[in-house]
N, C-alpha and C positions, 0 to 999 in steps of 0.2 A: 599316354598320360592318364590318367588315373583322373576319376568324378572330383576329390577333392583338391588333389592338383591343381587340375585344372580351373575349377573353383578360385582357388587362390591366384592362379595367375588375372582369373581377374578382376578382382579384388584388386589386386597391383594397380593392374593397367587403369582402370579408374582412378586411384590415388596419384597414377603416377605415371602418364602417359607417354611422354618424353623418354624417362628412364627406361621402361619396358621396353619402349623401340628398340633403345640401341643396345639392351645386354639381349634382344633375340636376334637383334641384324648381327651381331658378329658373331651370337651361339651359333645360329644356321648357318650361316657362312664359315664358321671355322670349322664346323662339322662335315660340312660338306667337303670342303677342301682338303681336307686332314688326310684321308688315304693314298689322295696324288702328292701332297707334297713331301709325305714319311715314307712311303713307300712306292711312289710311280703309278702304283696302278690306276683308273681310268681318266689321268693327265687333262687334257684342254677342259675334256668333256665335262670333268667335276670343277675346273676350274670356272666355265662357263656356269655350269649349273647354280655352283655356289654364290656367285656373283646376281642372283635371284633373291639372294637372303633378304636383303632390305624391302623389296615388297612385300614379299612375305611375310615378314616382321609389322609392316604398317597395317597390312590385312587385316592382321589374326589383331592387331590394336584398337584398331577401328571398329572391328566388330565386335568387340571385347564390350566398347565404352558407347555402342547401341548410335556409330557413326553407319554412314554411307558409302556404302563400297561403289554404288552405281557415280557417286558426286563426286567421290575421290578419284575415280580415273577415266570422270569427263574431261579434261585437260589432254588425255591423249589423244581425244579427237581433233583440240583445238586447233586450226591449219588458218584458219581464217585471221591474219594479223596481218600489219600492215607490212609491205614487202622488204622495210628495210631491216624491221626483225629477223627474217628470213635471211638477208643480206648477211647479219649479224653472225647468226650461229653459224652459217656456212663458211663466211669469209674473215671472219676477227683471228681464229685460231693459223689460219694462213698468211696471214699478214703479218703477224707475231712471230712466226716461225721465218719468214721472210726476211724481218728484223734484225730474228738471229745469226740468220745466215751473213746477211752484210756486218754485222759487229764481228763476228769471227774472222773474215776476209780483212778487214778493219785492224786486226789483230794480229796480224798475218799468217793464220791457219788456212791451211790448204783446201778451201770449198772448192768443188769439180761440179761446177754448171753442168758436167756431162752427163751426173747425174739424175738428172731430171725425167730425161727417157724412160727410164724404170720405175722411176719413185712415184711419179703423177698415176700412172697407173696402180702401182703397188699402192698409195692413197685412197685411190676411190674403192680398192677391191677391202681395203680396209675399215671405210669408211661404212660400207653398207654393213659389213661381220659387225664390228660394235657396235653399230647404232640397233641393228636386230637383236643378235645374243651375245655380245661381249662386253658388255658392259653400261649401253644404255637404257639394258629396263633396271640400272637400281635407282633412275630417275622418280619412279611413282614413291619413293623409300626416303630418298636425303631430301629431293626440293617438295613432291607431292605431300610428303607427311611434317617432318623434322624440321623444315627451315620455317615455315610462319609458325609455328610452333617456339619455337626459339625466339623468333621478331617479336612476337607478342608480348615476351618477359624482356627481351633484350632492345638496345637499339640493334639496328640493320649491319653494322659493321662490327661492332663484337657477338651478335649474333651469328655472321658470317665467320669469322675467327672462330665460335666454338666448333659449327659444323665441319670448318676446315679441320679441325683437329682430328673430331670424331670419324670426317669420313677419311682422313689422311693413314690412321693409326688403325682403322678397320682392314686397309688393303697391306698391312705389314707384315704378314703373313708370304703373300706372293711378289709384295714389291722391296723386300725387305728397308734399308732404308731410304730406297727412292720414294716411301710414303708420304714425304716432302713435299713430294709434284702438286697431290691432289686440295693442299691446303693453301697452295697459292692460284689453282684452277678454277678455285671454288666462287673467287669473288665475280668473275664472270658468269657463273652461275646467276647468282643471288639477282645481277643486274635483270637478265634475259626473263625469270621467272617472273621478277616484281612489275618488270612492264608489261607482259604478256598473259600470263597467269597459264601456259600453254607447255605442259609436259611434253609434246611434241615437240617443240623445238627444243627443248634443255635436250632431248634425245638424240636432235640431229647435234645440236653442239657437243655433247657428250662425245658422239662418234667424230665429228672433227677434228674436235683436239686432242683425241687417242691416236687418231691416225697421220695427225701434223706429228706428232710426238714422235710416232715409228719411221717416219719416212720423209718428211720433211728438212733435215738437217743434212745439209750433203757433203757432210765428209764423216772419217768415222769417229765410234765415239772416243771421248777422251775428259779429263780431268777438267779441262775450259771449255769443253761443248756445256757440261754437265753445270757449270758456274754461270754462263750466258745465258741459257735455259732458265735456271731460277732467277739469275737475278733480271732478265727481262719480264719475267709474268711477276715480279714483286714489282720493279718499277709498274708496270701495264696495271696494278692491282692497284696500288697507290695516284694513278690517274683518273683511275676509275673513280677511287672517292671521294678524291678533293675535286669533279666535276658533277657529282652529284650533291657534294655537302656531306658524307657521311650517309646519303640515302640509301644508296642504292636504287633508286626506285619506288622505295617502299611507301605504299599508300595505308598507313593504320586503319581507312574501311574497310579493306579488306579484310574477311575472316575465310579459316581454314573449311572447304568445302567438306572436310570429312566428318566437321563435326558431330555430335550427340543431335538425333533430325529434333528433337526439341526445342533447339536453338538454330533456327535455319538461317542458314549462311545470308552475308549480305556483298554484294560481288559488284564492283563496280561497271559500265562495261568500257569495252577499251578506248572510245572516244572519252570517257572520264579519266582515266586512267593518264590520257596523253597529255592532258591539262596538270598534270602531277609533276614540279618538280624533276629533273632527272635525277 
């Protein structure tokens, strides 16, 4: 990229930081993607790699508009929450997938309990691949960057709705249109973030419900797994925010840690946080 270019890019991202993100999260990402899905050649590996885009993208924005790269991915450190958080990202996606399996049996689709032997493990060997390199470091990109960003103009739940778009329509590329999934994922997201402030665990949820998703449904697929599916995480989505209010969680002190350091962040800390509305 070229000094004036580059220049201009930011120039942008000052005016327009939001926007920036997401036409470089899916440049990088569709770029990266593009010679495994046209042509085969270097397959998972670009797949994986590409799925980097949205950091990426927040980086090169953050730095752009004279933010904090060290403040923006202190959240990955965060471990230290209260246990039921922890509870949350590990176990909500399994429960939900639990769900669907007895609605299908309910249904009278052929679930095979027998399946279990293989899938539990097939889950955890799943669980560790995305929450490392499959899919949940675009966490520092959608929740790290994009969603208070979003909260701050929007309320919490059509703020939630844009992100689900954005990051539903971004994966259309390799999910073609199962990019569905990721806009009804997302509100579990927005919750996990707003009470924890903790990219770590949006990581481990990340990797939960990628790997509930592959291997949790035991029978195979079909036309009404694929119906159960969505409309359980829409019903699960819609529980979410009439027990919130529309919150999500979200506490308006909170500002985005990656801000411009002129304006240094004001963070509540999580005993404040708990006092907050669910």
């Amino acid at each position: 990229m070229t000094g004036t270019k580059l220049t201009r890019m930011r120039d942008l991202a000052r005016r327009r930081p939001l926007g920036t993100y997401v036409a470089l999260a899916y440049a990088i990402s569709w770029i990266v993607w593009a010679p495994a899905l046209l042509t085969g050649a270097g397959g998972m590996g670009l797949i994986a790699l590409g799925a980097f885009g949205p950091a990426v993208a927040a980086g090169l924005v953050i730095r752009w508009t004279g933010g904090s790269i060290r403040e923006w991915l202190r959240p990955l450190l965060r471990w230290r929450v209260p246990a039921r958080y922890w509870l949350y990202a590990l176990g909500i996606p399994a429960l939900l997938f639990a769900v669907m399996n007895v609605e299908l049996a309910l249904l009278g689709k052929d679930v095979d309990l027998g399946r279990l032997a293989s899938a539990v493990p097939a889950y955890l060997a799943s669980f560790l691949v995305i929450s490392l390199v499959g899919g949940g470091q675009e966490e520092p990109g959608w929740r790290g960057f994009a969603l208070d960003r979003l909260q701050a103009r929007f309320s919490p739940t059509v703020a939630t709705l844009l992100l689900g778009v954005i990051w539903g329509l971004w994966h259309l590329p390799i999910f073609g249109l199962a990019f569905v999934g990721p806009m009804m994922f997302v509100f579990y997201y927005t919750w996990l973030w707003n009470r924890t402030r903790s990219l770590l665990l949006c990581v481990v949820l990340h990797g939960s419900f990628t790997a509930a998703l592959d291997n949790l449904i035991l029978m195979r697929d079909s036309a009404a797994v694929d119906v159960v599916i969505l409309g359980t995480l829409v019903v699960g989505a819609l529980v979410l925010v009439v027990l919130t209010r529309g919150r999500l969680g979200f506490d308006p002190r909170v500002e985005p840690a990656s801000q411009p350091a002129s304006q240094p962040a004001q963070e509540p800390t999580l005993a404040a946080l708990d006092r907050v509305p669910i």
